[in-house]
C-alpha positions as CSV (number, residue, x, y, z in Angstrom):
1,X,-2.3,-2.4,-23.4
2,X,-2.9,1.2,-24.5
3,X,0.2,1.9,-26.7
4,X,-0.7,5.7,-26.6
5,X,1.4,5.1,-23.2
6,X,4.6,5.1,-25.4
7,X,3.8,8.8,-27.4
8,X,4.2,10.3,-23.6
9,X,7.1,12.5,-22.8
10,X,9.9,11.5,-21.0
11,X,9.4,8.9,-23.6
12,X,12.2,6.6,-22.6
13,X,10.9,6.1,-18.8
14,X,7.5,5.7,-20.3
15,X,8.9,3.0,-22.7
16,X,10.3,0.9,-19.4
17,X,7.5,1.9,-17.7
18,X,5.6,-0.1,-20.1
19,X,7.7,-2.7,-20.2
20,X,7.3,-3.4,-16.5
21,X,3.5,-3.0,-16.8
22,X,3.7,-6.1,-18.8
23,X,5.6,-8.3,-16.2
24,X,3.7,-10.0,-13.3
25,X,5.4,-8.9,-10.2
26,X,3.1,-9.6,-7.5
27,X,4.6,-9.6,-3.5
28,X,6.7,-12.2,-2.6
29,X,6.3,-13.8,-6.5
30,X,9.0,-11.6,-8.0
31,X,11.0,-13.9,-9.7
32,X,10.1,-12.3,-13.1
33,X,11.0,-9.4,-12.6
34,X,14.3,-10.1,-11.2
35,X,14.7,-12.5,-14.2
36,X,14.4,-9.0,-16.5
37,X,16.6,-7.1,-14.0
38,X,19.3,-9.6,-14.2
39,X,18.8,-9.8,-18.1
40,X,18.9,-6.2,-18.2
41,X,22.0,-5.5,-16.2
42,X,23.9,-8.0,-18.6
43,X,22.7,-6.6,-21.9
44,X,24.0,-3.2,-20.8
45,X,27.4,-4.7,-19.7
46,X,26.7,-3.3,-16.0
47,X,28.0,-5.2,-12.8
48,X,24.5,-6.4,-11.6
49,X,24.2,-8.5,-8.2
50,X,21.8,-10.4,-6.4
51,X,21.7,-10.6,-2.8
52,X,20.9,-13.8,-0.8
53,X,17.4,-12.4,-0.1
54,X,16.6,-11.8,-3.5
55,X,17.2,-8.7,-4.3
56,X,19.1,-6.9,-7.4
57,X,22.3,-3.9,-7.3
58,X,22.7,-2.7,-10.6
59,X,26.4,-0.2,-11.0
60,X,27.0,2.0,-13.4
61,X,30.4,3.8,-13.3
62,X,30.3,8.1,-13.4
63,X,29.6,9.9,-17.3
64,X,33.4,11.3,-17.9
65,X,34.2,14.4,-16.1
66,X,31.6,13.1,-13.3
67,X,34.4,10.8,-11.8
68,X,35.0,12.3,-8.4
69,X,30.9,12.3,-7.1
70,X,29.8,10.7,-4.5
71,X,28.1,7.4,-4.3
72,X,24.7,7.7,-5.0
73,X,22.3,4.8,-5.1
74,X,18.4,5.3,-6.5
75,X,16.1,2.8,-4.9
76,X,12.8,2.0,-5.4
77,X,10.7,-1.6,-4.7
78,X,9.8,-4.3,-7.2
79,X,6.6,-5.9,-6.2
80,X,3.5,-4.5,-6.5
81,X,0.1,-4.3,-4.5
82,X,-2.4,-7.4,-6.4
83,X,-6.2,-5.2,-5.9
84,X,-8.7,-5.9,-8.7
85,X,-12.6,-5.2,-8.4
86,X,-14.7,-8.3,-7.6
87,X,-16.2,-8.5,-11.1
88,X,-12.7,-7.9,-12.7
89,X,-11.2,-11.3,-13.9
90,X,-7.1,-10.9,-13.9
91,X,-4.6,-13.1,-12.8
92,X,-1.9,-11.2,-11.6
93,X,0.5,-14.4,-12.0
94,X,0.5,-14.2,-15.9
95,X,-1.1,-11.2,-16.9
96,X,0.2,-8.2,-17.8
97,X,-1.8,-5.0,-16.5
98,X,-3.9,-3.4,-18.9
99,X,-3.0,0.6,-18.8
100,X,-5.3,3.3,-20.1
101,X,-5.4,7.3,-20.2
102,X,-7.1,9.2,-19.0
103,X,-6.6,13.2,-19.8
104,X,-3.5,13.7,-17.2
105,X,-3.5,10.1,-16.1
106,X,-2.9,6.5,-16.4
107,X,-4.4,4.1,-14.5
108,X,-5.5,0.5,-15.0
109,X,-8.7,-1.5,-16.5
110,X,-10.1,-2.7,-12.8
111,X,-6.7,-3.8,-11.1
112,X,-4.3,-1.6,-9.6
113,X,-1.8,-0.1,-11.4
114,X,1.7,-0.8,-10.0
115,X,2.8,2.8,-10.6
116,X,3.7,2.0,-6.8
117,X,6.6,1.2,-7.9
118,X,6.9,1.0,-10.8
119,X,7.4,4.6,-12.3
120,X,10.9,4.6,-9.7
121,X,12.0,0.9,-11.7
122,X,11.4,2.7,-14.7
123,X,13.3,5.5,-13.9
124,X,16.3,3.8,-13.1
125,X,16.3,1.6,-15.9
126,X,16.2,4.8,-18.2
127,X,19.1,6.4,-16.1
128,X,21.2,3.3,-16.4
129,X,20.4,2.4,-20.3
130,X,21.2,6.2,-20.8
131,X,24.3,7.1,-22.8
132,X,23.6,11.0,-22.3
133,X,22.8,11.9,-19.0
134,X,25.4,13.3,-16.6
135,X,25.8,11.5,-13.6
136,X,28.9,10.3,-10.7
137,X,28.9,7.0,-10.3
138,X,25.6,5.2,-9.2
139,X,23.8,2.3,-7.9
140,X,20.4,1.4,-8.3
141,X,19.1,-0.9,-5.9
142,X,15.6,-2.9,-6.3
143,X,14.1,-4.1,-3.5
144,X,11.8,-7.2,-2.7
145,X,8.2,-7.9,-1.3
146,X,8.1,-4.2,0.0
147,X,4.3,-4.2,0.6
148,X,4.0,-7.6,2.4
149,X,6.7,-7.0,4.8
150,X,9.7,-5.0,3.7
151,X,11.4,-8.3,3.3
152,X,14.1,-6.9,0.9
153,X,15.0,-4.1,2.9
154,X,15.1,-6.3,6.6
155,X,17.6,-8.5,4.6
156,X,19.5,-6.1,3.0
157,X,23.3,-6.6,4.7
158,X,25.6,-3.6,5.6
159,X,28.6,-3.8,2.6
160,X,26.2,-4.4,-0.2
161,X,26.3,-1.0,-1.1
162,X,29.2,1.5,-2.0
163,X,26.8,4.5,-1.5
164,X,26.7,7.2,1.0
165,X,23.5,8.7,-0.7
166,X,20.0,7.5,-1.2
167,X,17.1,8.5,-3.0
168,X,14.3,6.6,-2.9
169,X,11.8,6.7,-5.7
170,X,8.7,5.8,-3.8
171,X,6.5,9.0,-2.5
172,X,3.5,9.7,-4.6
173,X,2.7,13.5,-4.1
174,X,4.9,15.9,-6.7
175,X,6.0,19.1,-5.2
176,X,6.7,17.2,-1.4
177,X,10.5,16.2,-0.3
178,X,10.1,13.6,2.3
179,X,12.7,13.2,5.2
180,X,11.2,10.5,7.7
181,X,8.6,8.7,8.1
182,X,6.3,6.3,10.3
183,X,7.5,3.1,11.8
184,X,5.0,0.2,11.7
185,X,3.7,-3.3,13.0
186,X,0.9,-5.7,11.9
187,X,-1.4,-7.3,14.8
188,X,-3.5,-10.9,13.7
189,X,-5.8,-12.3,15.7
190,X,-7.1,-15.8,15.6
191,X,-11.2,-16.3,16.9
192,X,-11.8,-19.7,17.2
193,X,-15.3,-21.1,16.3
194,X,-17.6,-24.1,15.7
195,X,-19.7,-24.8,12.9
196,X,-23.4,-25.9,13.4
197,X,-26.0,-27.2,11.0
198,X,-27.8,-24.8,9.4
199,X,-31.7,-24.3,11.4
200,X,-34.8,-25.4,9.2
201,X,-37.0,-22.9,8.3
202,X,-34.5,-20.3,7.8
203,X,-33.3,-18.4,4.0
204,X,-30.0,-17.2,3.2
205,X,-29.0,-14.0,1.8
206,X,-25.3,-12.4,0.9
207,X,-25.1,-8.8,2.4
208,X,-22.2,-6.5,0.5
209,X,-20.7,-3.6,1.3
210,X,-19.2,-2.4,-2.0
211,X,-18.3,0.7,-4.2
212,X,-15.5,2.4,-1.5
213,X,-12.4,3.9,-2.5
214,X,-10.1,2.2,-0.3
215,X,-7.0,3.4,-0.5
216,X,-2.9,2.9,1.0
217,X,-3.7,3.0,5.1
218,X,-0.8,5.1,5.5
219,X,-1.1,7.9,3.1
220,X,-5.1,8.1,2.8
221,X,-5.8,7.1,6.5
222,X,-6.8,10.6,6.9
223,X,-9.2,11.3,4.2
224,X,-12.2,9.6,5.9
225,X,-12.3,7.1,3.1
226,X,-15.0,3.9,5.3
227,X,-14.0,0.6,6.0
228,X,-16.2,-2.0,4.5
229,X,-15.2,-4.4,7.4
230,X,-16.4,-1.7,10.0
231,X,-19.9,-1.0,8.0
232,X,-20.9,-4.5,7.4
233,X,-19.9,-5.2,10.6
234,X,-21.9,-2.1,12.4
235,X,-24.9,-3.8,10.4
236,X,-24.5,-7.1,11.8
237,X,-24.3,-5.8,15.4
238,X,-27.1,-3.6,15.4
239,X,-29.6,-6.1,13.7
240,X,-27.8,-9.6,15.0
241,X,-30.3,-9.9,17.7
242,X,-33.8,-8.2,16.4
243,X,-33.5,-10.3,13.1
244,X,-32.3,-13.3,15.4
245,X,-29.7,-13.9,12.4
246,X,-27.1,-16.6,12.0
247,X,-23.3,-16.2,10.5
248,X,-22.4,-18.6,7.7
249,X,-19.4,-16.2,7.0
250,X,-17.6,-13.0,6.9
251,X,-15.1,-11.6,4.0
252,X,-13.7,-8.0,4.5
253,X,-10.6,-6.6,2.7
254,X,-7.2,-8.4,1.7
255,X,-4.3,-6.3,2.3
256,X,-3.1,-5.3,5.7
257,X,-1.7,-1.7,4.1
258,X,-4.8,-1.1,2.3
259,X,-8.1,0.3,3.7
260,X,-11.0,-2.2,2.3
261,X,-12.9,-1.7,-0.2
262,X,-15.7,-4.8,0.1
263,X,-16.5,-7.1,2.7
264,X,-19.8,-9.4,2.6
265,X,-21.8,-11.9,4.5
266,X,-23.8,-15.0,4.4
267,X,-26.2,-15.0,6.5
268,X,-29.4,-17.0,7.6
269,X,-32.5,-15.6,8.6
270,X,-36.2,-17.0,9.9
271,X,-38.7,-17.3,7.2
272,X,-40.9,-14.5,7.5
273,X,-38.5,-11.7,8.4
274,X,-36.7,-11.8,4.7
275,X,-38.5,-8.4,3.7
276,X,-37.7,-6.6,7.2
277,X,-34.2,-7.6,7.0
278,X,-34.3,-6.3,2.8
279,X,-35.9,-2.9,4.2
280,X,-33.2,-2.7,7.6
281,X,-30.1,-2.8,4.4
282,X,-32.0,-0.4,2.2
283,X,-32.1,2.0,5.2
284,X,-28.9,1.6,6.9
285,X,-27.3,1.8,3.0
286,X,-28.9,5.7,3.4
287,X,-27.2,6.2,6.8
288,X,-24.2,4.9,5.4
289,X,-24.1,7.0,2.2
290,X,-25.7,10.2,4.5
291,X,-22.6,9.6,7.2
292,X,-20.0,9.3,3.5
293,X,-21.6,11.7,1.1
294,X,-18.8,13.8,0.7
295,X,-15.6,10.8,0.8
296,X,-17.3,8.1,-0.6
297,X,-20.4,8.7,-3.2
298,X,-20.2,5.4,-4.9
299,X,-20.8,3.5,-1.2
300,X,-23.3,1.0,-1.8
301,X,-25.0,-2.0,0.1
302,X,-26.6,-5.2,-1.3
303,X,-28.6,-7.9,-0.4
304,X,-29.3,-10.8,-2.7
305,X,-30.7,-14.5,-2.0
306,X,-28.8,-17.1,-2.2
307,X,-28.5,-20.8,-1.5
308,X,-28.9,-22.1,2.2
309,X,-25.5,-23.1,3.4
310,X,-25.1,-26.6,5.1
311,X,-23.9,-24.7,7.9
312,X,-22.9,-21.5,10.5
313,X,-21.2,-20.6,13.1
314,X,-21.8,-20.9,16.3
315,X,-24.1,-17.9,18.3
316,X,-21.1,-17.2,21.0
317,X,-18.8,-17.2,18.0
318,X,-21.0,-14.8,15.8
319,X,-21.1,-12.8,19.5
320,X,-17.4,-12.5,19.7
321,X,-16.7,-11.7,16.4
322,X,-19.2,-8.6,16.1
323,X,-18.4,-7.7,19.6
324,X,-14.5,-7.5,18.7
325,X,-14.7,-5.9,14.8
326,X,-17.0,-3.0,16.5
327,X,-14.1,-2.1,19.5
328,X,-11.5,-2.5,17.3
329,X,-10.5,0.7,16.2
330,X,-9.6,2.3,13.1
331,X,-8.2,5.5,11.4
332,X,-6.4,8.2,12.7
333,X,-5.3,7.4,16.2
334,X,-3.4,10.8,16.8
335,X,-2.1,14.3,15.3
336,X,1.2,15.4,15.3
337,X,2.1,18.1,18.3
338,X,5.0,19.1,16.5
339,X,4.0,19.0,12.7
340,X,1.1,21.2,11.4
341,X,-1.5,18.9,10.0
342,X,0.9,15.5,10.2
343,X,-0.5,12.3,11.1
344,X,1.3,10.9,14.0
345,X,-0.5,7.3,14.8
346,X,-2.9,5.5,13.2
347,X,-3.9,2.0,13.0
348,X,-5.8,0.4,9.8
349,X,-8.7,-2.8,10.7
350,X,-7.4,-4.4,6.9
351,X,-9.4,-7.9,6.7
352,X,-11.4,-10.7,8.2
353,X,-11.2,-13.9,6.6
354,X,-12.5,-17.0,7.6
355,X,-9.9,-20.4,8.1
356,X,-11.0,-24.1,8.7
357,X,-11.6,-23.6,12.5
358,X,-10.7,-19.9,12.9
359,X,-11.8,-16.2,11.6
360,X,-8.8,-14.5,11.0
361,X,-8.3,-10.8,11.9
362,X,-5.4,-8.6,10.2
363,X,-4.8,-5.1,11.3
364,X,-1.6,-2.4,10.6
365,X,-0.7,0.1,13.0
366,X,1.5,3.1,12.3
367,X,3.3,5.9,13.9
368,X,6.6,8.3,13.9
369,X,6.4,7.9,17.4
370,X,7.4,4.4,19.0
371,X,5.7,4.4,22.1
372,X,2.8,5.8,20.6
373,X,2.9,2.5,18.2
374,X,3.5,0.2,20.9
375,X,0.3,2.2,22.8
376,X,-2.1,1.5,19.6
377,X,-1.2,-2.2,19.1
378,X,-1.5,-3.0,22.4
379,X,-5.0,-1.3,22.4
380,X,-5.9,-3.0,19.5
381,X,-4.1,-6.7,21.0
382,X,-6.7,-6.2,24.0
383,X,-9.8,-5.9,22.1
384,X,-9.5,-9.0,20.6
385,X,-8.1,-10.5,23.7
386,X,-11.1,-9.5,25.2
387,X,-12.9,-11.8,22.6
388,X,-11.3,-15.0,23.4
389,X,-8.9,-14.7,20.5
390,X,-4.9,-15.2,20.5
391,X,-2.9,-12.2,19.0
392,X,0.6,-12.1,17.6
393,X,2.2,-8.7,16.4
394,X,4.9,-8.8,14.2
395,X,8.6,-7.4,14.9
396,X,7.8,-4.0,12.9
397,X,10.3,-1.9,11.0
398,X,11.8,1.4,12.4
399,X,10.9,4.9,11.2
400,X,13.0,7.6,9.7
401,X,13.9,10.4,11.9
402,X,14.0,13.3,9.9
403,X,18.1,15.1,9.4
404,X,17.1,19.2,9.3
405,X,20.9,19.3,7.9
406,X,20.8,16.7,5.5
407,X,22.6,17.4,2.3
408,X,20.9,15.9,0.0
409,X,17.8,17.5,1.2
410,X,19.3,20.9,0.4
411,X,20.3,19.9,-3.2
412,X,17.1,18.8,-3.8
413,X,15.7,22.2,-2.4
414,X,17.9,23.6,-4.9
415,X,17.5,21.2,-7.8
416,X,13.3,22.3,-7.1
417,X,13.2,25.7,-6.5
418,X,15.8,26.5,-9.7
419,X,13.7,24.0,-12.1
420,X,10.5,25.5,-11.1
421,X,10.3,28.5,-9.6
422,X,8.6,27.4,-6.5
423,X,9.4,25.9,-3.1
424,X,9.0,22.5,-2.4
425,X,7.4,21.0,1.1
426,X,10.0,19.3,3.0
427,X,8.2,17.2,4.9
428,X,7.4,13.6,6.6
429,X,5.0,10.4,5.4
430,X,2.7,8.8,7.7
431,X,3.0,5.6,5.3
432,X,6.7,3.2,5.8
433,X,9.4,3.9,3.3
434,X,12.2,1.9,3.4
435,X,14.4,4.1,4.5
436,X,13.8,3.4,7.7
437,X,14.8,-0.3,7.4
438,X,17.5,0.8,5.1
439,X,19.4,3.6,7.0
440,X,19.1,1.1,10.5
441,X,21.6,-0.9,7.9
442,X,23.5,2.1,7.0
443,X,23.4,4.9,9.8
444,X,25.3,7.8,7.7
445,X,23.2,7.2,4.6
446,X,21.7,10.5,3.9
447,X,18.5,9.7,2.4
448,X,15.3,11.5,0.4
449,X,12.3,10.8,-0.9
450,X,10.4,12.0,-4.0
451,X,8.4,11.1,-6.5
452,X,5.5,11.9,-9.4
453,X,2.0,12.0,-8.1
454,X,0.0,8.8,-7.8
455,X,-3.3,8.7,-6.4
456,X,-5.3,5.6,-5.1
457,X,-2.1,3.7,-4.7
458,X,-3.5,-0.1,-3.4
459,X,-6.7,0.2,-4.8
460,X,-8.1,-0.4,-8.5
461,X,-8.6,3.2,-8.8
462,X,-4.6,3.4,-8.5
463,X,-3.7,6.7,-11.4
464,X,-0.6,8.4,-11.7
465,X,-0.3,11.8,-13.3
466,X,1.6,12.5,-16.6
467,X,2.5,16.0,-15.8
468,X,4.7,15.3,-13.1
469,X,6.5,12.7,-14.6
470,X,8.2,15.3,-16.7
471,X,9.0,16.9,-13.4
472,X,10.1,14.1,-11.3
473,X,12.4,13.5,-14.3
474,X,14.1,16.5,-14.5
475,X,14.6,16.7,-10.5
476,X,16.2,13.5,-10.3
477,X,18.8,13.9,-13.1
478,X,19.2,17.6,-12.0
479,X,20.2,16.2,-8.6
480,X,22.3,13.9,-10.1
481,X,24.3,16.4,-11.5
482,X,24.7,18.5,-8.4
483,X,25.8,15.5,-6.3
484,X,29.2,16.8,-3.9
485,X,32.3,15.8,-4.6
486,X,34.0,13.3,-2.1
């Protein structure tokens, strides 16, 4: 751990910051966290509760004077995304992440950083351990396994909270007021397959896509970051038949809200073709970078020998998989007719991994519009119906229509433009916030989102900038000043 992190200003959310850096909180394993929330509520004499889901409310009654405000809860998620590079060894169970500076930013040594969300967590531990900041009375609510499946905010229960405000502490662009954003809904698919013994006279070699930026398939789905999948997949299809190749296995990606960053293959090939199938890589690696020079300079594609596997797949298998990955699609589906340069749908091919029997497919599709999302996933379900596989999609979560005469949206106007000198965008996300989920449970909560810039979020190249720390510091507690009266 870089201690310089502690010599930044607003020091005290810097100092929790840090302290949350040092707890493992991976998705869905979060009981360490909540162990320090809990610990934390009762050091600071605050009436802190746990839901049956898991996760925490944390009150803290209003600074004298402050009395008759409004209800105001700050919310932000506890888990964080688990993304290290392949050569990187970490174990996100037990060990704390390993921050560094960089000029303007902090990021992480190889893993993500968790500043998604762990800048909010901070924030609202250094509002609530505060003795000096004005404020009405306020909640802050911590949510579970938010990048796995929203969990904490399905299973929050109408009653649990007093507020009739919300901001939520989980955008990542300074300067931009969010006020909806895009519903979602993951779509698996399950290929079945056969193994076969490996041929004689064949050699094996491990083909890796590698080097991509990746990235959080809702925010960075339009900046024509490549999908590792998609590229070592295009390979395989184009060369499958001319280098008569066999499939021992294929690894793409891991998070079904992040774009991948690697993906590799085993595969087997005659003897005598080894150096034609070196030279096809070396060349398709220059397409590749040629087609990516601009959004991804550090694309790169490998080949290496390695030992002969006891066994592949079978050819009709290898067929359908190839066949399915290339018609699936990916990216930016639609733009927004409405919204100037808004992404509307989009749907994200996250990761192929191989089971006992079965090659499992993940994929994420977004959009603000509902038929629009139903419309992508059910291209996406066909395409792999096409291939002999069975599909499920999951029940999604609901997006956030945008209120143009939310109240809180023109506070925070206010709050911005009088800090800074300078107009805010009011805008919405393409990614999910849980606003949606959480405003389904409480239809007259009038919600906002905003936060310090962070860039990379899901990938190891996750940073977020010290500059508008500062800033997203002094908005919130300028906004908690200017909360209405009841």
């Amino acid at each position: 751990m870089n201690t310089e992190i502690l010599d930044l200003e607003p020091k005290i959310v810097w100092e929790y910051f840090k302290e949350v850096l040092e707890i493992p909180r991976p998705s869905k394993k979060e009981e360490k966290i909540i162990a320090y929330l809990l610990k934390f509520g009762k050091d600071q004499n605050l009436e802190t509760l746990q839901d049956e889901i898991g996760n925490i409310l944390i009150r803290k009654q209003a600074t004298p004077g402050m009395e008759n405000k409004k209800w105001v809860v700050m919310q932000s998620h506890i888990d964080m995304v688990c993304e290290k590079n392949s050569d990187k060894v970490f174990d996100f169970d037990n060990d704390p992440i390993e921050s560094l500076i960089e000029g303007d930013w902090v990021t992480a040594n190889d893993t993500t950083l968790g500043a998604d969300d762990g800048i909010g967590i901070a924030a609202q531990l250094a509002i609530l351990a505060s003795k000096d900041i004005e404020h009405g009375p306020i909640e802050c609510l911590f949510t579970i396994d938010e990048e796995t499946g929203l969990t904490g905010a399905f299973g929050l229960q109408p009653g649990f909270l007093k507020s009739s405000i919300l901001l939520n502490l989980d955008s990542e662009d300074e300067g931009q007021l969010f006020i909806g954003c895009a519903g979602g809904q993951d779509t698996q698919a399950w290929l079945p397959f056969d193994y076969e013994e490996s041929p004689e006279n064949h050699r094996a070699f491990k083909i890796m896509v590698s080097g991509l930026k990746g990235g959080h398939s809702g925010d960075e789905i339009d900046k024509g970051h490549a999908n590792a999948n998609k590229i070592l997949n295009r390979f395989l299809w184009c060369k499958k038949d001319k280098f008569e190749l066999k499939l021992n296995v294929f690894d793409g990606g891991n998070l079904r809200n992040a774009i991948p960053r690697e993906a590799y293959a085993i595969v087997l090939v005659p003897i005598g073709k080894e150096g034609d199938l070196a030279e096809a890589v070396s060349i398709f690696k220059d397409m590749s970078r040629n087609e990516f020079s601009i959004t991804e300079p550090d694309l790169n594609i490998t080949i290496s020998s390695v030992d002969t596997p006891e066994v592949i797949i079978d050819n009709e298998s290898f067929n359908e998989l190839v066949n399915a990955v290339y018609g699936c699609p990916h990216g930016v589906i639609a733009m927004s007719q409405s919204i100037e340069n808004f992404v509307e749908t989009s749907t994200n091919l996250a990761s192929v991994k191989f089971l006992e029997d079965e090659i499992l497919i993940t994929t994420s599709q977004r959009s603000s519009v509902e038929s629009e999302k139903q419309d992508i996933t059910n291209m996406v379900t066909s395409v792999f119906r096409l291939a002999g596989a069975r599909t499920e999609t999951s029940d999604g979560y609901p997006g956030w229509s945008p209120n143009p005469k939310s109240e809180i949206m023109n506070i925070t106007v206010d709050s911005y433009k009088k800090l800074f000198n300078t107009d805010p965008e009011v805008l919405a996300i393409h990614a999910g916030l849980e606003c949606g989920l959480i405003g389904d449970k409480y239809p007259e909560m009038d919600m906002i989102s905003f936060g310090p810039t962070i860039k990379r979020a899901h990938s190891p190249e996750e940073k977020i900038e010290i500059s508008t720390v500062v800033k997203f510091w002094d908005l919130t507690l300028d906004i908690l000043k200017n909360i209405p009266n009841k």
